[in-house]
C-alpha positions in Angstrom: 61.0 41.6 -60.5 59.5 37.9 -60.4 58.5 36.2 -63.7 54.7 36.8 -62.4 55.5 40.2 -62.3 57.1 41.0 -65.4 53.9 39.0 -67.1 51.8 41.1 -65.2 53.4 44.4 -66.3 53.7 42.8 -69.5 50.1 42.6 -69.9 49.3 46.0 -69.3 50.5 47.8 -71.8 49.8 48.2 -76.0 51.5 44.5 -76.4 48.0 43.3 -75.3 45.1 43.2 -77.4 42.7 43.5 -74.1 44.7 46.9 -73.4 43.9 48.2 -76.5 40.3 46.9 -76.6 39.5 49.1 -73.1 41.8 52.5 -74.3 39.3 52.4 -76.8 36.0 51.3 -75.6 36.7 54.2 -73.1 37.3 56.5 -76.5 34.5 55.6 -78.2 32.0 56.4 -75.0 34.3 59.5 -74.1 34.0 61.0 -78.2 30.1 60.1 -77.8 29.8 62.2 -74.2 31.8 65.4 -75.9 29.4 65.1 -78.8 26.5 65.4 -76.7 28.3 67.9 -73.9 28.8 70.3 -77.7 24.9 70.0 -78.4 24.1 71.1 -75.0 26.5 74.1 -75.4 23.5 76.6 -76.3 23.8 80.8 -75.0 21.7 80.6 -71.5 22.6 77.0 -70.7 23.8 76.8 -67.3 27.9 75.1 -66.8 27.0 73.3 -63.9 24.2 71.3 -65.7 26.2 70.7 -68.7 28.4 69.0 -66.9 26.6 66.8 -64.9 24.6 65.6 -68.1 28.9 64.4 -69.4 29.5 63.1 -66.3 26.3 61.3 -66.0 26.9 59.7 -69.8 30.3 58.7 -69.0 28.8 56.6 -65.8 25.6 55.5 -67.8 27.7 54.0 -70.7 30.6 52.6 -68.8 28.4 50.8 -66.8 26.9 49.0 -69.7 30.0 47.4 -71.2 32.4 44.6 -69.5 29.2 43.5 -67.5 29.9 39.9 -67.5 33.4 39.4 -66.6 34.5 37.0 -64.0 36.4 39.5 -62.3 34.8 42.8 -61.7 36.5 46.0 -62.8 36.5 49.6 -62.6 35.5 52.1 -65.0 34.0 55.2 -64.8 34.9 59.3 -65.1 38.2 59.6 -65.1 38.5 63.4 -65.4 35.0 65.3 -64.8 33.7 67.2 -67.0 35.2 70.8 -67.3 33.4 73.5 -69.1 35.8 76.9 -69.2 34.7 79.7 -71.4 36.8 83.2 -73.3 39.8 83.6 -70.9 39.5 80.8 -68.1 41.6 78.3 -68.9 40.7 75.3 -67.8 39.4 73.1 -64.7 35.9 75.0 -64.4 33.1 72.5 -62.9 31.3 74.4 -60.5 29.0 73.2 -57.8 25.7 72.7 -58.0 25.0 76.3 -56.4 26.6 77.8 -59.2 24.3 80.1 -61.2 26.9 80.8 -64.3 25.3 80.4 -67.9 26.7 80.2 -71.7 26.1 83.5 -73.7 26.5 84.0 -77.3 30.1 83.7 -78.9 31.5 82.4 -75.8 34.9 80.4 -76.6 33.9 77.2 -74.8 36.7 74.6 -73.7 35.3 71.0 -73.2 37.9 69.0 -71.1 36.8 65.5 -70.3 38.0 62.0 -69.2 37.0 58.1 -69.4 38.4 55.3 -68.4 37.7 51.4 -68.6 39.3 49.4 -66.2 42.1 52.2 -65.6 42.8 52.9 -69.4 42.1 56.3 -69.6 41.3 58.2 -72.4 40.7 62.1 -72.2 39.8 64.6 -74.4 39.6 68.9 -75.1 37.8 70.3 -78.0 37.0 74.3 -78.3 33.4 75.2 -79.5 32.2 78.6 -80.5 28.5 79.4 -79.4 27.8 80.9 -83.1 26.6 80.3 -85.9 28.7 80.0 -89.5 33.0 79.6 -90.0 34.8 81.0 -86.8 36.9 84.7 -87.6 39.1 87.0 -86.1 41.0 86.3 -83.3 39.3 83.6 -81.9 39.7 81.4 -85.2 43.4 82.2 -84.5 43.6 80.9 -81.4 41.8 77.9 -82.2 44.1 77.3 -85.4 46.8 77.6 -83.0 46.0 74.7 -80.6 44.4 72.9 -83.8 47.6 72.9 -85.8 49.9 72.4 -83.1 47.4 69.4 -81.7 47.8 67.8 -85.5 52.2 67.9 -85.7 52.4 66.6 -82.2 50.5 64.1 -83.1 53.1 63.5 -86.3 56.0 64.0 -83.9 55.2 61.9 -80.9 56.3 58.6 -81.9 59.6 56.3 -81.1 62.6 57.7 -81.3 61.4 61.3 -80.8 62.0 63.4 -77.8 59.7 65.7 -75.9 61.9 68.5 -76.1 61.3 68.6 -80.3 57.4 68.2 -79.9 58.0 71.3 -77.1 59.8 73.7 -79.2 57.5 72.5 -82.7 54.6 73.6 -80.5 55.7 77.0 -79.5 56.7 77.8 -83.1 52.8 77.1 -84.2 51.2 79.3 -82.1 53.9 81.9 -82.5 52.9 81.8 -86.8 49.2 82.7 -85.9 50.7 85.0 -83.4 49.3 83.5 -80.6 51.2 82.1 -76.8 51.5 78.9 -75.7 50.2 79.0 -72.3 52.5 78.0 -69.1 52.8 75.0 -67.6 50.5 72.8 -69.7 51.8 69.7 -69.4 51.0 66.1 -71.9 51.3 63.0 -69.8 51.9 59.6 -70.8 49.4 57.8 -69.4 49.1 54.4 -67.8 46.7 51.9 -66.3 44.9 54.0 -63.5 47.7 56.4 -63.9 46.6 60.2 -65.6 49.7 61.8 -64.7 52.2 59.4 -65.8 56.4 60.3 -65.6 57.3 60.6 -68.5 55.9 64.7 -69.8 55.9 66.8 -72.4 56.0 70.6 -71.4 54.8 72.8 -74.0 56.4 76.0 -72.6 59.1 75.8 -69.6 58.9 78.7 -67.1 61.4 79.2 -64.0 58.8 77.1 -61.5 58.8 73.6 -64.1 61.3 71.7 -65.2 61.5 68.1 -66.7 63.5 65.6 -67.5 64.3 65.0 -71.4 62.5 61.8 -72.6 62.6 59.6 -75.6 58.8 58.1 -77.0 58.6 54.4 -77.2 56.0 51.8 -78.7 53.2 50.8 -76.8 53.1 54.0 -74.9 50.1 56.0 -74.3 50.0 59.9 -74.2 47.2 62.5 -73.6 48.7 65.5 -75.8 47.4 68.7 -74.2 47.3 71.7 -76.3 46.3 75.4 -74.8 47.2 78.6 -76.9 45.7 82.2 -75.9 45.7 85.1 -77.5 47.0 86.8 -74.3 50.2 86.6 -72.5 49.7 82.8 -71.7 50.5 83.2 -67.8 47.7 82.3 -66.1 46.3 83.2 -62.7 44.5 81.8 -60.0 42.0 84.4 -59.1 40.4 83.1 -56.6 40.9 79.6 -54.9 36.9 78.8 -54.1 36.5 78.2 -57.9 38.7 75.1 -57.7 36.2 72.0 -57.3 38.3 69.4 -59.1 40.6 67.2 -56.8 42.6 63.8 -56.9 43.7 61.8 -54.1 48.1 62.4 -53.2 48.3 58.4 -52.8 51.8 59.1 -51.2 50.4 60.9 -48.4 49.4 60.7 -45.2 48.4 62.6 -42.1 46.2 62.7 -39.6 43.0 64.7 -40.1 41.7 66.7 -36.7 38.3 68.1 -38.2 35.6 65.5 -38.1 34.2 67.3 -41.4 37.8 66.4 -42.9 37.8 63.4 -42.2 34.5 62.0 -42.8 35.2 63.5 -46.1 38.5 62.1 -47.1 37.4 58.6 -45.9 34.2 58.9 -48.6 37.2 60.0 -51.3 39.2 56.9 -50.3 36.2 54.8 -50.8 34.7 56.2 -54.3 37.7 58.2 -55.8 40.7 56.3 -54.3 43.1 57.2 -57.6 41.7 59.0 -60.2 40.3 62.7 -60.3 36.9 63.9 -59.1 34.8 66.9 -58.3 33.5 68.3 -55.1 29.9 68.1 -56.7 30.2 64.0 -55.9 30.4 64.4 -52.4 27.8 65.2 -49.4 28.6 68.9 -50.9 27.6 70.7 -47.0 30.5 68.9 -45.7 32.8 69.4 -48.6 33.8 72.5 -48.7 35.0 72.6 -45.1 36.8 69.4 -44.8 38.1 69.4 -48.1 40.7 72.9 -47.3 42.4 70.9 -44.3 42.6 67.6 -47.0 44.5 69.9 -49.4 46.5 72.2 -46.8 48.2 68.7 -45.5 48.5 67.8 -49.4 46.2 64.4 -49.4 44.9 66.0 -52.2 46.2 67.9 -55.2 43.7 70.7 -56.6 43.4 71.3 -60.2 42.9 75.2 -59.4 40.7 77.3 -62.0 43.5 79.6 -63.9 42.5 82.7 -65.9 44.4 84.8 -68.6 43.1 88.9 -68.8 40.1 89.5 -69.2 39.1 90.3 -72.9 42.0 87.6 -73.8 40.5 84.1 -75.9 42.2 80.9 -74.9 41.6 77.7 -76.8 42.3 73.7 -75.6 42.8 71.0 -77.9 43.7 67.7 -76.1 43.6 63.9 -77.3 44.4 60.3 -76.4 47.0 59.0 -79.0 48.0 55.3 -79.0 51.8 54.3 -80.2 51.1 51.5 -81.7 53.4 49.0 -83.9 52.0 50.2 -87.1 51.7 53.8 -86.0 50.3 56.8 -83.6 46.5 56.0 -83.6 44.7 59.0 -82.4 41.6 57.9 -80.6 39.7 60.9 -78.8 38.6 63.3 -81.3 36.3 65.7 -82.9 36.1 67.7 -85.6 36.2 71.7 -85.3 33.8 74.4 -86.6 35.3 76.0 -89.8 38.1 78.2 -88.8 39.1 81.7 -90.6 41.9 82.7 -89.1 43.5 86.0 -89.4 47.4 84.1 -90.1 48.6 81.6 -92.2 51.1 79.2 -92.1 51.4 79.0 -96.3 54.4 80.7 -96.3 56.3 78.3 -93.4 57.8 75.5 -94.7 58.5 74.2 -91.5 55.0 73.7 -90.1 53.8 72.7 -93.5 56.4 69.8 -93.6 55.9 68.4 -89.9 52.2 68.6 -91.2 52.9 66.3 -94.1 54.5 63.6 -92.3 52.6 60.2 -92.1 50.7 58.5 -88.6 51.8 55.2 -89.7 54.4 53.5 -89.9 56.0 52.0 -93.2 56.9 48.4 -92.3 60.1 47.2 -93.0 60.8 44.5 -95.3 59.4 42.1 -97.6 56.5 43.2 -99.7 52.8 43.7 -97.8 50.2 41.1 -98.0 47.9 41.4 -100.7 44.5 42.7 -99.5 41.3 43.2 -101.1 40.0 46.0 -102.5 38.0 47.4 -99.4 40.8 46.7 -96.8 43.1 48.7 -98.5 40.5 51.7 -99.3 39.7 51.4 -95.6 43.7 51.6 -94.9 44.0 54.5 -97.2 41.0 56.2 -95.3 42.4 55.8 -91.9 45.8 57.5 -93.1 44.4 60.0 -94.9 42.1 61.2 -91.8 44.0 63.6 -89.7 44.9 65.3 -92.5 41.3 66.1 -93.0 40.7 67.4 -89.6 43.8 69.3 -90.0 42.7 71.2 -93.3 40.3 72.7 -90.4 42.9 74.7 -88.7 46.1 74.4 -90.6 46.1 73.1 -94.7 43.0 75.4 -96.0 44.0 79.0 -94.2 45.7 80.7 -97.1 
């Protein structure tokens, strides 16, 4: 690698203040366009326009900020706005055709991404379509992703491996006996990257594998929580559902339906790297050309998966930043009250990972003395996950 190269790598990650300027500028708009995706989340509101009123945020907002640079950069959706509801899983956008609404007491997982200048931040939140604290099963299954969301977030830090934050996971959901569902997968992530090497798998099945991995500073992670109350081995019911896409940069082949290829040549112009849905494109074309695109794997799907019917699954997923001085969560937002059925009261294990610290204690001489308001504000910061874990985990005796 040439000196040029290594500063230019250098540059990129957590070391640079600009880095950590864009993670969260793209945080900040992305926690803003799940607080208004929730508020649109009403029984009789259609998914597909949901949707489209995140996606359209994410551009609208992005586009206002880093307007006078020199150089011009990207920024933009970088994961469209997903709205799956009770037992689907994940990944459901549908086209603007789609007729499917929001009814009362749905379980509705928000999935969502953002990114300035290819730092990425992405988020998952579940939201109950009622009124007053969340019971029964379904607060369960929330708890679950909740709990496990806030000690993976206290064990992925330097020195760790992704095996422990793995294994701590399977033994929250199993205390509000819930299942970790298949195949989820947390990815570091890196500039323009969303699917980065180095993974944690929440539950290993005979298809996945991965390689053992240590955390290290300045690495970025989107941790990816999904518990159900079923068996947590999902389906693919039916393969028209899937709208959601993202360009296999490492392939080629050449395309013999005009539909295909006019098609992938309008993907390699607006969504060259980063997922997208079908709803962005000249959608009468799309459908079409887009099954030949994936069949010669220039594109990976991100198919629609479903548990039983009858079965609740819940998504909890944020952007966590190891930083010098600690994790620093940055995509968030707080959850309805939970009641769940379970508690963890009585396991010492989960109640300890929950008590560890975000930060981390410096080593050395004594700190700086700070005023009065610096430290409160320090205090505040540390004490904050907690908070938002007294939601799901610390208050359910």
């Amino acid at each position: 690698m040439s000196d040029d190269e290594a500063r230019e790598e250098k540059e990129l990650d957590l070391t640079s203040p600009d880095v950590v300027t864009k993670y969260k500028c793209a945080a900040e708009i992305l926690n803003k366009a799940l607080q208004l995706v929730i508020s649109e989340c009403k029984p009789k509101a259609k998914i597909v326009d949901i949707c489209e009123k995140g996606d359209t945020f994410i551009k609208e907002q992005t586009g206002n900020v880093y307007k006078n640079v020199k150089k011009k950069i990207e920024k933009g959706i970088a994961f469209p706005t997903c709205i799956s509801v009770n037992n689907t899983v994940c990944h459901f956008s549908p086209l603007g055709s789609d007729e499917t609404v929001l009814e009362e007491n749905d379980v509705v997982k928000i999935d969502m991404g953002c990114h300035v200048d290819g730092f990425i931040a992405i988020v998952a939140h579940t939201h109950v379509l009622q009124d007053g604290p969340i019971t029964g099963r379904a607060a369960d299954v929330i708890a679950a992703a909740n709990t496990a969301a806030e000690v993976a977030l206290r064990l992925v830090r330097p020195g760790k491996k992704n095996k422990d934050v793995a294994e701590a996971i399977q033994k929250v959901a199993a205390a509000y006996d819930c299942k970790v569902v298949e195949g989820v997968l947390s990815h570091q992530l890196k500039q323009f990257v969303i699917d980065g090497n180095k993974v944690i798998l929440s539950l290993s099945n005979p298809e996945t594998r991965v390689d053992d991995a240590e955390f290290e500073e300045n690495e970025v992670y989107a941790i990816d929580i999904v518990t159900s109350t079923g068996e947590g081995k999902p389906k693919l019911l039916d393969e028209k559902q899937t709208t959601i896409y993202k360009r296999a940069v490492d392939k080629s082949y050449h395309l013999k339906m005009k539909a295909s290829r006019f098609i992938f040549s309008e993907i390699n112009q607006k969504f060259p790297i980063l997922p997208f849905t079908a709803r962005a494109l000249e959608e009468k074309r799309a459908r079409l050309g887009l099954v030949e695109c994936v069949n010669h794997d220039l594109l990976q799907p991100y198919p629609v998966l479903h548990e039983k019917p009858g079965d609740l699954v819940a998504h909890i997923k944020f952007t966590v930043l190891l930083m010098p001085n600690g994790s620093d969560r940055i995509t968030s937002h707080p959850l309805q009250e939970l009641k769940p059925t379970k508690s963890i009261d009585d396991n010492p294990e989960i109640k300890a990972w929950l008590a560890l610290g975000t930060k981390t204690k410096k080593k050395g001489g004594g700190k700086k003395k700070k005023g009065k308001k610096a430290e409160a504000k320090d205090d505040a910061a540390e004490a904050e996950p907690m908070d938002e874990a007294s939601d799901g985990a610390a208050s359910q005796g």
